[in-house]
N, C-alpha and C positions, 0 to 999 in steps of 0.2 A: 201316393205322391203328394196329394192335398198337407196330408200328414207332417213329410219330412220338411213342405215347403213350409208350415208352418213353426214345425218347431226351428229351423233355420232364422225367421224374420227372429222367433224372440231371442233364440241366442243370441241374435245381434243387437237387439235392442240393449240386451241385460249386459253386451260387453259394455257398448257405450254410453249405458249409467254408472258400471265399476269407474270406467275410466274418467269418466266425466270432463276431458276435455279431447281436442280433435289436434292434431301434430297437421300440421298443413306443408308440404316441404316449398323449398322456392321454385317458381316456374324458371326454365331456363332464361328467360330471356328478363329475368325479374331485376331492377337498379336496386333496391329496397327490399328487409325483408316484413314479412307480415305476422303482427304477434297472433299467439293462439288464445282460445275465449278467455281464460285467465290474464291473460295481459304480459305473459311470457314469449320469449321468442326462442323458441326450440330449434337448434342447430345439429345437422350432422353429416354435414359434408365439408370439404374445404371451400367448396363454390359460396354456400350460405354462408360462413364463417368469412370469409372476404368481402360480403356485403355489409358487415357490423360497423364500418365505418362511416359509411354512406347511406345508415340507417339513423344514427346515430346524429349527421348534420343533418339529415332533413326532419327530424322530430323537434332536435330543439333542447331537448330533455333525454338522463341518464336513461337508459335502458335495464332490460333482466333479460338473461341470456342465459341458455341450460344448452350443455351441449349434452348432447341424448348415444353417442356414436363414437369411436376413434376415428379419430383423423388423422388417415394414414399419405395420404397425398400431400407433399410438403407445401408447409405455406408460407412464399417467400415474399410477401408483403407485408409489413408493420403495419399495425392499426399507430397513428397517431398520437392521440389521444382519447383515454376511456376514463368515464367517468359513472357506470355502470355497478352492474352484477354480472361476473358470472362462474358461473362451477359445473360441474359436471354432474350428469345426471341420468340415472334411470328412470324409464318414463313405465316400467311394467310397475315395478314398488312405490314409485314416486316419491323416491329418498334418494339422497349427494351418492354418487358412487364415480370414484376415479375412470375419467377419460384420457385418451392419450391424443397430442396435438404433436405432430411431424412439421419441424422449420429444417428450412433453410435458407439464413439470411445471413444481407450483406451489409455494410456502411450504405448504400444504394437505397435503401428505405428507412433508413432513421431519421428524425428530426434533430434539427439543430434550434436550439434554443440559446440567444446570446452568444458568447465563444465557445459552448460544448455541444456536443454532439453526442443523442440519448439513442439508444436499439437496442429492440426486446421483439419479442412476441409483440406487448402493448409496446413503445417506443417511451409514455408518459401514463400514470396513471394519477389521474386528478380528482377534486371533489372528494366524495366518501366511497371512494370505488371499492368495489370488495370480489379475490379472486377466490377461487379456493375446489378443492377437488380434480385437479388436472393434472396429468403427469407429461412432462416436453421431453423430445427423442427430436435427433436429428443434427443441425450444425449452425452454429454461428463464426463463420470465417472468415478474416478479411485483415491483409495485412497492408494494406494502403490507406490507412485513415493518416489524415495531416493536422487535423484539429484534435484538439484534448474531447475527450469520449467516454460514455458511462455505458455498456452496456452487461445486460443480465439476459438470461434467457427467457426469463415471462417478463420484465420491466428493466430497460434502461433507467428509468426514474420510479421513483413514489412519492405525491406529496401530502402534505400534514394528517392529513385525517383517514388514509389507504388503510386497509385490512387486508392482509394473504393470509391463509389457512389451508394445511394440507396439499401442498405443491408440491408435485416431484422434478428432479431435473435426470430425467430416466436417459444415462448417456445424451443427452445434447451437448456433446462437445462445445466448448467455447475458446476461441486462438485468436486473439486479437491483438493489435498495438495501438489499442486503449488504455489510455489514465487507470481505466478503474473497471474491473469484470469481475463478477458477481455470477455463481451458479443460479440465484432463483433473480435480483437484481442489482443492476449496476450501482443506482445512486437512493440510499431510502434516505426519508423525510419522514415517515410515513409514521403510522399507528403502531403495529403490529404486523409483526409474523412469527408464526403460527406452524409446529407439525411441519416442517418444510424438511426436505431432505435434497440433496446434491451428491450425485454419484458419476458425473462428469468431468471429464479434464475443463478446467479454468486456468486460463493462460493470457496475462494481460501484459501491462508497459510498467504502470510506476505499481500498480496496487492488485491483488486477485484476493479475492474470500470465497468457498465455498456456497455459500450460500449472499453474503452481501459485499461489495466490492469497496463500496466505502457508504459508512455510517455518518449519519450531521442530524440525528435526532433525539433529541435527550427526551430520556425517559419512552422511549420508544418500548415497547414487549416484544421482548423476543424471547420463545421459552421454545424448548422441545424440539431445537436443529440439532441435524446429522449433514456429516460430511462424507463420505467414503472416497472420495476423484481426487485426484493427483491437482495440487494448486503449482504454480508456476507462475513465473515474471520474467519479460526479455528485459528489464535494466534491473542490473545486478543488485546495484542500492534502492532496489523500490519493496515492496513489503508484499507476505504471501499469509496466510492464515487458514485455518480452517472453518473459522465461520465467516468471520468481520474480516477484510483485507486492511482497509485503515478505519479507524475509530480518531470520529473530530466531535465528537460531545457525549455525554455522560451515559453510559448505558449498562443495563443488568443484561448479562445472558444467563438464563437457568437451563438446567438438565438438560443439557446440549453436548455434544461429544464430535471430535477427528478422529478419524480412521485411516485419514488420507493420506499417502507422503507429501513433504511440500519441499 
């Protein structure tokens, strides 16, 4: 018995120098999450992932965010604004591997910034934010917006300096009477996107793109988009595409492909 209890303590020791860091999950009754020794905050629930915002004001500073888990419990709150990391992640290899994040949102949690009105997954993604390895399933529905609107399924917005890589828009339907909807975002600005695919119906007002709803970024990278979802528009003279819905400054798309009818 001495035996087995021994060799038991070392297994356990020798797991938790392979692994070398400790996953702590949130207490329930937790406002804040708590990063792990590395200075990551490892997510994988929808309860922890609806803390990021209010993690996020009370530090002050962008955060790193790994989600570790699918997130099948839908999550009908918009983060704000992120100005972050995050992507998805295996925590047994300790390498990027696609997670799945379940919405379902409405105009009821997007920010309005000046006359327009942004909704995503993020609502804005600001700073040098960077997404990457997540696949979104579920719905963004809502046919009573009044004001002009950008929404996408991981960002209503992106601004100048954002990076996306490797984003699916795994069926997250989007039906909106929005200005402008975007399968991965509504309004980019941003750096780059990256490896992004869209296999969603996209259905907006004046503008829908598969992947960006409308472009205002010159010189923006966008290389290696796929489309596969049906693009659509409720006003007949508004524009439908299969990557870019409306293009307003100068941009290269490479090795990029539709599949989708529009």
């Amino acid at each position: 018995m001495k035996k087995l209890l021994s060799l038991l303590v070392v297994l356990s020791m020798l797991v938790a120098s392979l692994s070398g860091i400790t996953l702590t999950a949130a207490a329930e009754d937790a406002t804040t999450l708590t990063p792990a020794e590395d200075g990551y905050y490892y997510i994988s629930t929808a309860a922890e992932f609806n803390l990021i915002a209010a993690t996020e004001a009370a530090n002050g500073t962008p955060g790193n965010y790994r989600i570790t888990a699918d997130i099948t419990e839908a999550i009908t709150t918009s983060i704000p604004k992120f100005s972050g990391t995050i992507t998805g992640w295996d925590a047994e290899t300790g390498k990027e591997a696609y997670r799945t994040i379940n919405i379902a949102l409405t105009s009821a949690t997007g920010t309005t910034i000046g006359s327009y009105l942004y909704l995503g997954l993020f609502n804005e993604l600001a700073g040098e934010a960077k997404a990457s390895y997540l696949k979104l399933t579920g719905t963004i529905t809502d046919k009573t917006m009044t004001n002009s609107a950008y929404v996408g399924a991981l960002a209503g917005k992106t601004n100048a300096n954002v990076e996306i890589n490797n984003i699916i828009n795994n069926k997250a339907d989007i039906d909106v009477v929005a200005s402008y909807a975007g399968g991965i975002v509504g309004c980019s600005l941003g750096k780059s996107i990256t490896n992004c695919k869209n296999t969603a119906l996209v259905k907006g007002k004046a503008s829908a793109g598969g992947i960006v709803g409308e472009s205002n970024s010159a010189g923006i990278i966008m290389d290696k988009l796929a489309n596969t979802g049906k693009i659509d528009r409720y006003n007949a003279s508004g524009a439908a595409a299969g990557i870019i819905g409306q293009l307003k400054a100068a941009t290269d798309v490479t090795n990029s492909y539709n599949h989708g009818d529009i």
